[in-house]
C-alpha positions as CSV (number, residue, x, y, z in Angstrom):
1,X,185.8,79.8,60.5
2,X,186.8,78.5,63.7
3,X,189.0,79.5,66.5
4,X,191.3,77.7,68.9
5,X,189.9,77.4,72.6
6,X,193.2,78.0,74.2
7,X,193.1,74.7,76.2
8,X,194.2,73.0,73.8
9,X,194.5,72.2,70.2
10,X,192.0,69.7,69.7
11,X,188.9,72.0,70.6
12,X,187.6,74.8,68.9
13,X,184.6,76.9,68.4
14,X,182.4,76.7,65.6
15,X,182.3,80.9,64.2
16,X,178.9,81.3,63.0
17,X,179.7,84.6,60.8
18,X,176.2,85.9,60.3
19,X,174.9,85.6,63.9
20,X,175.0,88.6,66.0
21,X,174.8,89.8,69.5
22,X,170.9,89.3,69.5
23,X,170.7,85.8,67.9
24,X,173.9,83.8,69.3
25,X,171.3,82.5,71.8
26,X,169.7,80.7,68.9
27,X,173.0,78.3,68.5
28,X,172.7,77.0,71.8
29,X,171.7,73.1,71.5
30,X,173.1,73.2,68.0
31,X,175.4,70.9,66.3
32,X,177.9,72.7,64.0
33,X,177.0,70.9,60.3
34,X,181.2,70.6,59.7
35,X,181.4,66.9,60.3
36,X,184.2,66.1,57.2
37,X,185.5,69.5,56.6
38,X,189.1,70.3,56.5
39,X,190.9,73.3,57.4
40,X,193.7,75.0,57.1
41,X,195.2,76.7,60.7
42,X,196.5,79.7,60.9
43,X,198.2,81.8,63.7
44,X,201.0,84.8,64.3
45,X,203.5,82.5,62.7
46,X,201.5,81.7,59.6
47,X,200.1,78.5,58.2
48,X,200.9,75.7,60.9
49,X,198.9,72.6,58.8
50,X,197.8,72.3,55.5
51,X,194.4,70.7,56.3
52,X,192.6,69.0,59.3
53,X,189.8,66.4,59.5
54,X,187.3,67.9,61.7
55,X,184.4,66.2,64.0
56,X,181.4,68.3,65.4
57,X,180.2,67.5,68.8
58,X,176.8,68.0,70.6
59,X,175.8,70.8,73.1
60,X,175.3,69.5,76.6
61,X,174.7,72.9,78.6
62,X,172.1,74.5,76.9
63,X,171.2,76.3,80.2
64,X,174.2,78.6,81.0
65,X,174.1,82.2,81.4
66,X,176.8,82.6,78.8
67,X,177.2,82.6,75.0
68,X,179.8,80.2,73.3
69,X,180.4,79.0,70.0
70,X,179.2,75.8,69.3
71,X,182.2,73.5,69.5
72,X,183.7,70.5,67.3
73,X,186.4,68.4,67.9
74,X,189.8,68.2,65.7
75,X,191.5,64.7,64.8
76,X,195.2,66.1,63.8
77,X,195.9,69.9,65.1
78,X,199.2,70.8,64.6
79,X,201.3,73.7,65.9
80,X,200.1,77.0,67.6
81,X,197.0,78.1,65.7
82,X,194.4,80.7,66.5
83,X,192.1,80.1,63.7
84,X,191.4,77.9,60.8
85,X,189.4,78.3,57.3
86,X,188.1,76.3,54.9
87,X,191.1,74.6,53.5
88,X,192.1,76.4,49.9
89,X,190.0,79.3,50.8
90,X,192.9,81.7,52.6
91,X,196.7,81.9,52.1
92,X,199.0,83.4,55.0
93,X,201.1,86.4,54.9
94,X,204.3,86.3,57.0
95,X,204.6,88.5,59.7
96,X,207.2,89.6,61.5
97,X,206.5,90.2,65.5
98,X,208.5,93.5,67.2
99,X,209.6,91.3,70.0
100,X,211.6,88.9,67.4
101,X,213.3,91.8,65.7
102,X,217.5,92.5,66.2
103,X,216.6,95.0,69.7
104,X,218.0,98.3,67.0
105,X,215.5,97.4,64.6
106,X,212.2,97.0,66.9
107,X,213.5,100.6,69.2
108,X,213.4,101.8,65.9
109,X,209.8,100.5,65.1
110,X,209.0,101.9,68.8
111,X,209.9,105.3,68.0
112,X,208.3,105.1,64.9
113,X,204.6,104.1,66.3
114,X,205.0,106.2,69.2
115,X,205.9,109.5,66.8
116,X,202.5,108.3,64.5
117,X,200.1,107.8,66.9
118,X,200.5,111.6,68.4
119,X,199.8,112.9,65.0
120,X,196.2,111.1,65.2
121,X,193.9,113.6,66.7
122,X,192.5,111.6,69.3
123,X,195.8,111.1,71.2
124,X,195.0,114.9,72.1
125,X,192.7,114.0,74.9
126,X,194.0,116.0,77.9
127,X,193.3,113.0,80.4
128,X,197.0,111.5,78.6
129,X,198.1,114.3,77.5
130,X,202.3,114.7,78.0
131,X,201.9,110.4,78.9
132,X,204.8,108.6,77.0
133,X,203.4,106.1,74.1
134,X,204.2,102.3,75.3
135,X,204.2,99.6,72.2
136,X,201.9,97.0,73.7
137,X,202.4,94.6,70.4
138,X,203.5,94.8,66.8
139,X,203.8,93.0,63.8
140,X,205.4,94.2,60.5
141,X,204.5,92.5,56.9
142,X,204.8,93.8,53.3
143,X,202.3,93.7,50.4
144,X,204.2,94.7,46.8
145,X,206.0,98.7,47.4
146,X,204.8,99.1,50.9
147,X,205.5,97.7,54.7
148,X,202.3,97.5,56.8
149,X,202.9,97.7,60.7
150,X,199.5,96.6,62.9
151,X,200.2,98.1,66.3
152,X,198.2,98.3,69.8
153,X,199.8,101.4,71.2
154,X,199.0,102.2,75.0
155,X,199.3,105.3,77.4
156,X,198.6,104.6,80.8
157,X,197.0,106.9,83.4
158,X,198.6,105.4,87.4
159,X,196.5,106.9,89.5
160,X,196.1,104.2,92.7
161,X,192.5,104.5,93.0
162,X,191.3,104.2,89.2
163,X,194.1,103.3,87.1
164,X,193.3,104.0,83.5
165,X,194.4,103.1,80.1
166,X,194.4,104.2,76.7
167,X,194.8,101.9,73.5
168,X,195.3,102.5,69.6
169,X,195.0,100.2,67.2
170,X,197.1,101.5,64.3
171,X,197.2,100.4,60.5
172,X,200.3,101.9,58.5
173,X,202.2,101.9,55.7
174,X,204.8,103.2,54.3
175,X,207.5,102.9,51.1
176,X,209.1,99.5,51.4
177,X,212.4,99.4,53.2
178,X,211.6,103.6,54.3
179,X,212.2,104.8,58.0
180,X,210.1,107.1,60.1
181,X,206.2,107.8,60.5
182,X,203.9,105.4,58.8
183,X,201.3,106.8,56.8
184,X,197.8,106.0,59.4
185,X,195.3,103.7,57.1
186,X,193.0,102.7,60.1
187,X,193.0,103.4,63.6
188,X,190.9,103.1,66.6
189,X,190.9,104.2,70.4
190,X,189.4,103.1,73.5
191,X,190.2,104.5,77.0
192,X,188.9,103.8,80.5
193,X,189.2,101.7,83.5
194,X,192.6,99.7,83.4
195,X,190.6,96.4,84.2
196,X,187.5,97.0,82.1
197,X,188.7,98.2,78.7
198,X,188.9,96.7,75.5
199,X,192.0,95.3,73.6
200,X,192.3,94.2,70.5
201,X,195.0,91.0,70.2
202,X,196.2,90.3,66.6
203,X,195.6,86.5,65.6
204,X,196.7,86.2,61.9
205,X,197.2,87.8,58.8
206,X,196.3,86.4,55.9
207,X,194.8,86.8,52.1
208,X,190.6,86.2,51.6
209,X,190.0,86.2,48.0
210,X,193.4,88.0,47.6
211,X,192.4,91.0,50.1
212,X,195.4,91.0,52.7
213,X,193.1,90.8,55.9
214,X,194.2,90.9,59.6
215,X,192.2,88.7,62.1
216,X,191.7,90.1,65.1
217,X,190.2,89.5,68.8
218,X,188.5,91.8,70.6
219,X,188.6,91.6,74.1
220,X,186.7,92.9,76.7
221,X,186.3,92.6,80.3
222,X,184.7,88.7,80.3
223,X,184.7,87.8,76.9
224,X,185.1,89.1,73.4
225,X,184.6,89.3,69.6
226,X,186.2,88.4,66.6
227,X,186.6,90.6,63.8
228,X,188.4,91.5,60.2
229,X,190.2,94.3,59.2
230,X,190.7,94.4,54.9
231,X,193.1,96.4,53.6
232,X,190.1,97.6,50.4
233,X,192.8,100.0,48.6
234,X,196.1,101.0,48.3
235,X,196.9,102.9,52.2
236,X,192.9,102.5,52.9
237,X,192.2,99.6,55.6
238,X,188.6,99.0,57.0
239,X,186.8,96.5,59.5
240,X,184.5,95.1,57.3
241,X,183.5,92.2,60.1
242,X,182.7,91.7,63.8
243,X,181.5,88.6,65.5
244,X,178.9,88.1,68.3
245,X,180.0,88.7,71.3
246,X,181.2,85.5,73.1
247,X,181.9,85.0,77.2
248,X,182.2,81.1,77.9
């Protein structure tokens, strides 16, 4: 896999997906064996190219303090991507984005996600308890009978000296074309310092080896990780990867 650098399209990281937190220091000097390969790119919007010539490039710094991906070069990026695969290997799945929806449809979402995440048991902690729900981001797809909604929820705690914040990452579904809670297939919470705590950002959604899958960054303070989250069964999602932990 690789993933977009963010200043610009043409550079990307090389995503080693079997190195971990305690052997990323191994890659450092390495040049990524993808000289030739094509790939298809992927981002919130979908498939933006159906394949791309790609061009490794050598490690200069191989004294920083920091841990990167080694990184390769592209020869014909198109669009806004966030990540790429192996072209043939992953088909997109459309997504709609709450932002983009008529304003009566995503305030309908909102209230939705806000009325399933106080159902989960760990939006009982009393450090937020009575907070109101915010919608941070959402995006809405369908699979067959059932709409999927992948949501970071947030409460926030305002207290001038240590503002604090509390995120869910939601997975729900529900009938196709129903209204109301979603059924909770995956969720996780973190909470802490407003500065310091980590979000998850949603890349793409796509199919790998027909399992819908949602690609997801991880971000912490400095850096992050990428990650999957497979939808394994009907209403039963599951992060099934997680990336070593870049900050460069």
């Amino acid at each position: 896999m690789i993933a977009s650098s963010g200043n610009g399209n043409d550079t990307v990281g090389v995503v080693v997906p079997e190195v971990t937190d305690s052997t990323i220091e191994s890659l450092r000097g390495i040049t990524p064996p993808i000289s030739g390969l094509t790939f298809d790119l992927f981002g919130r919007g979908g498939k933006t190219a159906s394949s791309v010539a790609a061009s490794a490039l050598p490690q200069t710094d191989t004294v920083s303090e920091c841990y990167s991906w080694p990184i390769a070069k592209l020869k014909s990026p198109h669009g806004n991507w966030q990540v790429g695969f192996v072209s043939g290997r992953v088909q997109p799945i459309q997504i709609d984005s709450i932002e983009a929806m008529p304003s009566a449809d995503s305030a309908a979402l909102a209230v939705s996600l806000a009325q399933t995440v106080a159902t989960l048991p760990a939006a009982a902690d009393p450090n937020f308890r009575g907070l109101p729900f915010r919608v941070r981001s959402a995006y809405k797809f369908s699979l067959d009978t059932v709409d999927v909604v992948v949501a970071d929820v947030v409460r926030t705690l305002n207290e001038e000296a240590n503002p604090r914040v509390e995120h869910f990452l939601i997975f729900g579904e529900r009938p196709r074309g129903a209204s109301g809670k979603f059924n909770v297939s995956y969720y996780s919470r973190t909470a802490g310092a407003e500065e310091s705590t980590q979000a998850t950002e949603i890349l793409a959604v796509v199919r790998i080896a027909n399992r819908p899958a949602v690609v997801v960054n991880v971000e912490y303070d400095e850096g992050g990780k990428l990650g999957l989250v497979e939808r394994t069964a009907p209403g039963e999602w599951r992060a099934t990867w997680r990336s070593a932990y870049t900050d460069c």
